[in-house]
C-alpha positions as CSV (number, residue, x, y, z in Angstrom):
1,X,-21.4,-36.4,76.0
2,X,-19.0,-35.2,73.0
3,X,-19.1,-39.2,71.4
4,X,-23.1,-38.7,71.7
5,X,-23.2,-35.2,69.9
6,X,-20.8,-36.9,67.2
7,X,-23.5,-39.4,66.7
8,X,-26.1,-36.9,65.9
9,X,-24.3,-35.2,64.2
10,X,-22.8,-37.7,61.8
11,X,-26.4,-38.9,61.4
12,X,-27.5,-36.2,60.0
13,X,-24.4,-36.1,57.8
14,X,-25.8,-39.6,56.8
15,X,-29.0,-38.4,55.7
16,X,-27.3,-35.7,53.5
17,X,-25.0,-37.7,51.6
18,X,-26.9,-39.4,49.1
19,X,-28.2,-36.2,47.4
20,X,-24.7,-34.3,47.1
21,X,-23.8,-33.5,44.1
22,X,-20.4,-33.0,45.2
23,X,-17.0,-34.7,43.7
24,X,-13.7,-35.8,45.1
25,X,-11.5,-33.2,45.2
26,X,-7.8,-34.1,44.7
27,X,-5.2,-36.5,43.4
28,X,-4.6,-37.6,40.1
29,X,-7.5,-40.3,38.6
30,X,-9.8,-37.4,40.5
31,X,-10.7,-34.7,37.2
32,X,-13.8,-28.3,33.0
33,X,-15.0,-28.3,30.3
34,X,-13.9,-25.2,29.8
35,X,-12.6,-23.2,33.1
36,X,-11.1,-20.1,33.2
37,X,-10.8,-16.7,33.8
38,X,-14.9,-16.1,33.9
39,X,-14.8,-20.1,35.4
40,X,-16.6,-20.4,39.0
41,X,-13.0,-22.2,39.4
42,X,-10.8,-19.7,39.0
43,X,-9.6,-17.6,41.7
44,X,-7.3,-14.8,41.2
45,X,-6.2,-14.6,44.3
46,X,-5.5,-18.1,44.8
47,X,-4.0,-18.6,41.6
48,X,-1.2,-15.8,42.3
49,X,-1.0,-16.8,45.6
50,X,-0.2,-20.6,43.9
51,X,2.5,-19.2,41.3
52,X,4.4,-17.6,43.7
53,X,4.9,-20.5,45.9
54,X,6.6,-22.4,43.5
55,X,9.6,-20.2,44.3
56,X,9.5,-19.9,47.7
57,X,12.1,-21.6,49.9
58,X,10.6,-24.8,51.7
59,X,11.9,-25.0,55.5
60,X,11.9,-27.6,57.8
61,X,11.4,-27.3,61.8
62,X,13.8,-26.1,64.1
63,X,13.2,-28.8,66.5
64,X,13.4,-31.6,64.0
65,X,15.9,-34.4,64.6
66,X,17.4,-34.3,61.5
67,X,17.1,-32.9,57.9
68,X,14.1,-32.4,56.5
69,X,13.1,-34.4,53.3
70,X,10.7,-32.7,51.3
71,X,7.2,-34.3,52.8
72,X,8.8,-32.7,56.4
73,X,8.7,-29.2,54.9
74,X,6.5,-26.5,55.0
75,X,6.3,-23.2,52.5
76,X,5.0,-19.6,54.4
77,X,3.7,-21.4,57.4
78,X,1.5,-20.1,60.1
79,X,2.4,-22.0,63.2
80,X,-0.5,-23.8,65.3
81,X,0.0,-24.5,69.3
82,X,-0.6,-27.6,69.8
83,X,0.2,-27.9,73.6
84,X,-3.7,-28.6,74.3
85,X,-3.6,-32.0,72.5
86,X,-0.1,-33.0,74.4
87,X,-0.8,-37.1,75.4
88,X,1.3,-38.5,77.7
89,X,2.9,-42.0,77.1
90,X,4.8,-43.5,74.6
91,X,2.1,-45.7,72.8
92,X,0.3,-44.0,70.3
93,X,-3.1,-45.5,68.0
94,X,-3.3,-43.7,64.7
95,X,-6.6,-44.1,62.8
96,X,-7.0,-43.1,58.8
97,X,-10.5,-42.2,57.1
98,X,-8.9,-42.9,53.2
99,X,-11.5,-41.6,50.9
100,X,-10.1,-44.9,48.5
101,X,-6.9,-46.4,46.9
102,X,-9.0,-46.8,43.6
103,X,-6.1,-45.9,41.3
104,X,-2.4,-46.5,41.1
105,X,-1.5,-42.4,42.7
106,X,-3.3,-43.4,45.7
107,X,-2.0,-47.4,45.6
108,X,1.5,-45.8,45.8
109,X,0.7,-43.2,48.5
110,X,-1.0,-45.9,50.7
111,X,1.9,-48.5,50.3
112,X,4.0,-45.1,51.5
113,X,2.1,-44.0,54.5
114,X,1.9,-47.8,56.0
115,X,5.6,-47.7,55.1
116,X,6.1,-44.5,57.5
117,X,4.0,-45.5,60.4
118,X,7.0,-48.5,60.5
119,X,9.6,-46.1,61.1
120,X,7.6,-44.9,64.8
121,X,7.4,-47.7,67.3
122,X,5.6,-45.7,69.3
123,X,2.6,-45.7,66.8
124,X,1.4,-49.3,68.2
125,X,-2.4,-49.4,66.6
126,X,-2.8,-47.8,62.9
127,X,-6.0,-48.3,61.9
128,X,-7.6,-47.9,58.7
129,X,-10.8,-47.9,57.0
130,X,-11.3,-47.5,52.9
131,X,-14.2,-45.5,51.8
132,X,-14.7,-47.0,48.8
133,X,-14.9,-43.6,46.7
134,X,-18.2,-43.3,48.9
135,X,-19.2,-40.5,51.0
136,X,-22.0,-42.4,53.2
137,X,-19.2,-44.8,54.2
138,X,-16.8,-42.5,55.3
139,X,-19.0,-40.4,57.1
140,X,-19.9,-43.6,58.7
141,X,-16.6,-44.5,59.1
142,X,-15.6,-41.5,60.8
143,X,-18.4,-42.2,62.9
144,X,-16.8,-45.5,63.7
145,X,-13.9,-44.2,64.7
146,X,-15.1,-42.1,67.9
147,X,-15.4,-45.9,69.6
148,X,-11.7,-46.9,68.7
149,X,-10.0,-44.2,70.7
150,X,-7.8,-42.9,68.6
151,X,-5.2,-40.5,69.4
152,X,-5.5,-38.4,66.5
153,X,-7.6,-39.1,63.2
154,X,-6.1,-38.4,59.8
155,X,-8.5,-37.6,57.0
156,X,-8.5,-38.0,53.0
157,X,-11.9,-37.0,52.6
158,X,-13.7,-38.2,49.3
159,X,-15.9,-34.8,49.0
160,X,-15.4,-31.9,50.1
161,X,-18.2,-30.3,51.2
162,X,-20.3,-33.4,52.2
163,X,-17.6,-34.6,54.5
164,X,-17.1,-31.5,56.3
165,X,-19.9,-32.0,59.0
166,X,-18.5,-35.6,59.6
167,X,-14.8,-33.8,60.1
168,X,-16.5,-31.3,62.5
169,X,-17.8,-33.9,64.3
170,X,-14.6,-35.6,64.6
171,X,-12.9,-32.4,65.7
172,X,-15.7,-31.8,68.6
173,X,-14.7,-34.8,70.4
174,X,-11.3,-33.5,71.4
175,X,-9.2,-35.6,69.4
176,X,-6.7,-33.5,67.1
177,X,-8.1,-34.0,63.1
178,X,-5.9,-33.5,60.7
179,X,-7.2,-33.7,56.7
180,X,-4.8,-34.0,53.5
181,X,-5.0,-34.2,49.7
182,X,-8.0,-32.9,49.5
183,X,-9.5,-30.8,52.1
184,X,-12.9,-29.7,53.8
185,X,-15.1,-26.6,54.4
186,X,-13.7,-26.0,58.1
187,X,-11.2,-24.7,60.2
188,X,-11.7,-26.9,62.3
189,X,-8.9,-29.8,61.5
190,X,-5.3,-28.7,63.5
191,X,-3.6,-28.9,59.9
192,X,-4.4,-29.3,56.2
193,X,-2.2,-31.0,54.2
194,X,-1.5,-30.7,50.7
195,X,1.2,-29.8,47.8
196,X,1.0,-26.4,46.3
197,X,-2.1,-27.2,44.3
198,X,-4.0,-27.5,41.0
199,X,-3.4,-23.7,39.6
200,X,0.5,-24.4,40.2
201,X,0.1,-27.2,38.7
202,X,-2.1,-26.6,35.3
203,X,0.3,-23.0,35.2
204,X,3.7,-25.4,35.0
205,X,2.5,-27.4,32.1
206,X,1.4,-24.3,30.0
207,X,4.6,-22.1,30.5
208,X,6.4,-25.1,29.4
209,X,4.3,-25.4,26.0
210,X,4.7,-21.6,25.7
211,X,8.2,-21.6,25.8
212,X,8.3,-24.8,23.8
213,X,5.7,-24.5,20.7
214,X,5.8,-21.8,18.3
215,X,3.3,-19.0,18.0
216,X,0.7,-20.1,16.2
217,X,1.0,-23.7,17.0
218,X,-1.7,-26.2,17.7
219,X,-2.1,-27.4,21.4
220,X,-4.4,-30.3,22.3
221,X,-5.6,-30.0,25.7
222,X,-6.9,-34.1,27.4
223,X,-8.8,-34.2,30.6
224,X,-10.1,-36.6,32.4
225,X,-14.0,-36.2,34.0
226,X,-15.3,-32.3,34.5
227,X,-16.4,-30.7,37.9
228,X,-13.4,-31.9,40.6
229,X,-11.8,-28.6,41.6
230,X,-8.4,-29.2,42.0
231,X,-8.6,-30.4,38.1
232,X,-10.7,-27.5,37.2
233,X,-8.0,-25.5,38.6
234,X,-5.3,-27.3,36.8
235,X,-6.9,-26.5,33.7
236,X,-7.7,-22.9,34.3
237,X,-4.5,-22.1,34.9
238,X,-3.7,-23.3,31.8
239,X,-6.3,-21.7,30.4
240,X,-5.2,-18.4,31.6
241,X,-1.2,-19.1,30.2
242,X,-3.0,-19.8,26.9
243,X,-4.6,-17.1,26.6
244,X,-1.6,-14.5,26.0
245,X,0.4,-17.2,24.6
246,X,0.0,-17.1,20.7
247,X,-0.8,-20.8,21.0
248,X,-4.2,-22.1,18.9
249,X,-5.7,-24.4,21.6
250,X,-7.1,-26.6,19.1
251,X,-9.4,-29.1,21.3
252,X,-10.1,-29.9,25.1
253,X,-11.0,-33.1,24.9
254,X,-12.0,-35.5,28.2
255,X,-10.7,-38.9,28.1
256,X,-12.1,-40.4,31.3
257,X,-8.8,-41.8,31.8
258,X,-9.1,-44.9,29.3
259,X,-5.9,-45.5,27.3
260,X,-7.9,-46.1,24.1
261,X,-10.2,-43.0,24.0
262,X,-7.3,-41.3,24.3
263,X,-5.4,-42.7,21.8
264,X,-8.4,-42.3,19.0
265,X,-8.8,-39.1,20.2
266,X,-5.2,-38.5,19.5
267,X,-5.3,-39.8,15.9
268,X,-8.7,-37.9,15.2
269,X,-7.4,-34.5,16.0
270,X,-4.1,-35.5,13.9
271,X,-6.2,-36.3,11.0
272,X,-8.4,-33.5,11.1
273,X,-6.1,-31.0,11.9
274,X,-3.0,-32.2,10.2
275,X,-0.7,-31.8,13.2
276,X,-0.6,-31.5,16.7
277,X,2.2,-29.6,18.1
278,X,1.9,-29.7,21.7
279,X,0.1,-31.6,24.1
280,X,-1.2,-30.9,27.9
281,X,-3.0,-33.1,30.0
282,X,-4.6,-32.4,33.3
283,X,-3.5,-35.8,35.0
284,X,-1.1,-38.1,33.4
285,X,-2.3,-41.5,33.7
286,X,-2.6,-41.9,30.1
287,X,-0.1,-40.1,28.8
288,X,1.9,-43.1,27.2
289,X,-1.2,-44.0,25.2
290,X,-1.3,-40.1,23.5
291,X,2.3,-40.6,22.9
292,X,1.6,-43.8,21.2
293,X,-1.1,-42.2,18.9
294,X,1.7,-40.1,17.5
295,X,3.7,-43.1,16.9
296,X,1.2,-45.3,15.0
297,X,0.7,-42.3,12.9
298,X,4.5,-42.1,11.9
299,X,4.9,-38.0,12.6
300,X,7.1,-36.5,15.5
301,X,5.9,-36.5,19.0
302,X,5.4,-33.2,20.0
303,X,6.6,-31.5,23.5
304,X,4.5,-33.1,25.6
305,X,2.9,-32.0,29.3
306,X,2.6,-35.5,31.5
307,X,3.2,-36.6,35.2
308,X,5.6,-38.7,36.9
309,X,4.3,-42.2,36.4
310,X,7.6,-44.7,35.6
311,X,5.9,-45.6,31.8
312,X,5.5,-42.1,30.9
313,X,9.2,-41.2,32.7
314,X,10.9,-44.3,30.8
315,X,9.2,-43.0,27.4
316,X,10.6,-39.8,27.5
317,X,13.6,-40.8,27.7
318,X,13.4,-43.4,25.0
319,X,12.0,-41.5,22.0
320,X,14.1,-38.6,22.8
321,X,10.7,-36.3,23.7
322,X,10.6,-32.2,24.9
323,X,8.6,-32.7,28.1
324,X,7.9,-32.0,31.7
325,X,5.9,-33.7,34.1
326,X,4.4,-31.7,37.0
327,X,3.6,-33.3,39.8
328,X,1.1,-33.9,42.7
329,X,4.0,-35.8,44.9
330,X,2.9,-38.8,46.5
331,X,5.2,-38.4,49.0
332,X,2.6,-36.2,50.7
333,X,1.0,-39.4,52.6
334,X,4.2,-39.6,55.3
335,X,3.2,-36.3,55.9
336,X,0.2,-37.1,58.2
337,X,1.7,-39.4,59.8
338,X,4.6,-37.3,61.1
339,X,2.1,-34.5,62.0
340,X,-0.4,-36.7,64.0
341,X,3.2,-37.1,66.3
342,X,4.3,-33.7,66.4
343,X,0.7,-33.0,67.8
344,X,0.5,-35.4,70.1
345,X,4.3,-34.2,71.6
346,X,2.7,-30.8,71.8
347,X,4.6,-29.4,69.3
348,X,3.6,-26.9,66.7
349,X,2.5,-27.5,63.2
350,X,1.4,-25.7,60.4
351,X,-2.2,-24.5,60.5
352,X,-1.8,-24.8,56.5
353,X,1.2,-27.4,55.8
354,X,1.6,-27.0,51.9
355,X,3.9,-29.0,50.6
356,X,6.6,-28.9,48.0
357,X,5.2,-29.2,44.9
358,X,8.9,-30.5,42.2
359,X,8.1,-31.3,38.6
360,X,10.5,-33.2,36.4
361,X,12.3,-32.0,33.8
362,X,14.3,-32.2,30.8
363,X,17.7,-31.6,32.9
364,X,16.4,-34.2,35.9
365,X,14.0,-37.2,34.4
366,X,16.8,-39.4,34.5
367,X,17.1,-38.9,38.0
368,X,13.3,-40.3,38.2
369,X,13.8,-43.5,36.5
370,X,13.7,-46.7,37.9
371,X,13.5,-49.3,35.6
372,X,12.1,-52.3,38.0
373,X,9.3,-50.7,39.4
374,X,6.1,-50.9,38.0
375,X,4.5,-48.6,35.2
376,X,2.6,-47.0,37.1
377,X,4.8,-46.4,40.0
378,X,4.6,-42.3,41.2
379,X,8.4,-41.3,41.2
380,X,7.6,-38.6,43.9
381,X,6.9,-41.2,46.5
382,X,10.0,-40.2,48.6
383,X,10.0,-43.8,49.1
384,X,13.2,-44.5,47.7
385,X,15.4,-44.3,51.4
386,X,12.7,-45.8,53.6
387,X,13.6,-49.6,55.1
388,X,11.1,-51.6,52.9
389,X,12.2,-50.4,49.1
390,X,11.3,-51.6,47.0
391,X,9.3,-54.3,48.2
392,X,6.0,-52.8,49.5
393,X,6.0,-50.8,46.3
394,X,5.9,-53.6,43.4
């Protein structure tokens, strides 16, 4: 009966999807034009609640085995009984609905998760199927997946709210749901996953060009594509740090995450405004390229707001630049994997698990580096101590 009531109502999903005009939701490669404080984005609340979680201490679980690495830790939780989803047995099948791996951020955390379900013979089936970056396939998908018996379904959805009937379906049949990275218009998965978010984010970035540039001086703000919220938060938290800074926010430009509109877009605003002295970007993919924009011009790269891709890392610390690099860890695809477990052992999760959220700084990027990994490699993976490094990750 439940599978039945899933199919209906994942056929309706179906029939939904193709007019959404909804967009993924999370991760970097993922992307106002100009959010704010009057933005439909920004949330007061939220946004306080965000900055203040940055200082909180992260704890791990009292019943855990041993201590807690950072993608083990919760911040403020609100435990979840999960005694009702107990499974006898040692043998556990896993099955993922990944919205895609379309860009290096989720390439890493992929390579990461597979690299986690390793460490637990019990997990004896893992089965995964790629959206594509395609709503109608992962509702379909998810649909899919009510035949497999699965044990527990982890979700990355692609959408927010057009996945959210699919994710209710999934959750009516009985089998614990739990949804991370980017999340879904219901209660009804046992946990959400996810690092602080996009308001801690964008707010790290600012305070650092605050502190760094001069009053007066002139910030160029690069973002990738407008309308995904977690970016839209990212930059109205900037927004709101500018905006009692002193700092002239010269341009907000989108880039669409290509290396060479960025890089022209670098050189225009240097010609037209004569100098650039700080730089923020919502995502950090091409940050390298905006440093190199600088360089072919022949001024001084200013302090500079990227992420923690190795080429940007190993850059800073070549030229010598003022930067920081927050971070949306990648780290937070073991995660999951270690909460499908708990579940299934009864034991209790987080009904929110937010994550850790570390940037990298002037006092740590060394400790980021790793010279033979590839440019794009996340240095948040919390990779680094599993079995398989490097191998799965180059």
């Amino acid at each position: 009966m439940r599978r039945k009531w899933f199919a209906v109502v994942l056929a309706g999903a179906l029939a939904t999807a193709g007019c959404s005009s909804d967009l993924p939701t999370g991760g970097p490669g993922a992307t106002t034009t100009s959010a704010g404080a009057g933005s439909e984005f920004f949330d007061r609340a939220e946004y306080e609640r965000q900055l203040a979680l940055r200082t909180a201490k992260p704890v791990g679980f009292a019943d855990a085995d041993a201590p807690a690495g950072p993608w083990e830790q919760v911040l403020d939780p609100e435990m979840v009984d999960t005694a009702r989803f107990a499974a006898p047995g040692g043998d556990r099948h896993l099955c993922f609905s990944n919205a895609s791996v379309d860009n290096p951020w989720r390439q890493v955390g992929m390579k990461t998760m597979r690299e986690e379900v390793k460490l637990h013979p019990e997990i004896t089936r893992f089965t995964v199927l790629d959206a594509e970056a395609k709503d109608d396939k992962q509702i379909s998908d998810i649909g899919s997946f009510a035949s497999e018996d699965c044990d527990a379904l982890i979700v990355s959805p692609n959408t927010t709210a057009t996945l959210t009937p699919a994710v209710e379906a999934a959750c009516a049949t009985g089998v614990p749901v739990i949804v991370f990275d980017r999340g879904v218009d219901s209660d009804c998965p046992v946990t959400f996953i996810h690092p602080i978010g996009g308001f801690a984010f964008g707010a790290d970035g600012a305070e650092f060009l605050k502190e760094e540039v001069k009053a007066g001086g002139k910030v160029l703000a690069l973002r990738i594509l407008p309308g995904v919220d977690v970016l839209e938060q990212r930059w109205a938290a900037a927004n709101e740090v500018f905006a009692g800074s002193g700092l002239d926010v010269v341009g907000v430009e989108f880039t669409d995450g290509d290396a060479a509109k960025t890089k022209t877009i670098v050189g225009d605003y240097l010609q037209r405004e004569g100098r650039i002295d700080g730089v923020w970007m919502d995502a950090g993919a091409t940050a390298v390229a905006a440093v190199e924009a600088f360089q072919d011009a022949g001024v001084p790269i200013p302090p500079f707001v990227g992420e923690d891709q190795q080429d940007f890392l190993r850059t800073w610390v070549a030229e010598g630049m003022t930067a920081v690099a927050p971070t949306y860890p990648t780290f937070q695809w073991r995660t999951p994997v270690i909460a499908a477990l708990r579940i299934l052992a009864g034991r209790e999760v987080p009904r929110e698990w937010v994550l850790p959220q570390p940037k990298v700084t002037q006092e740590n990027v060394r400790d980021y580096i790793a010279q033979d990994m590839p440019p794009l490699h996340y240095a948040m993976c919390g990779c680094e101590g599993m079995p398989g490094y490097p191998g799965p990750w180059k």
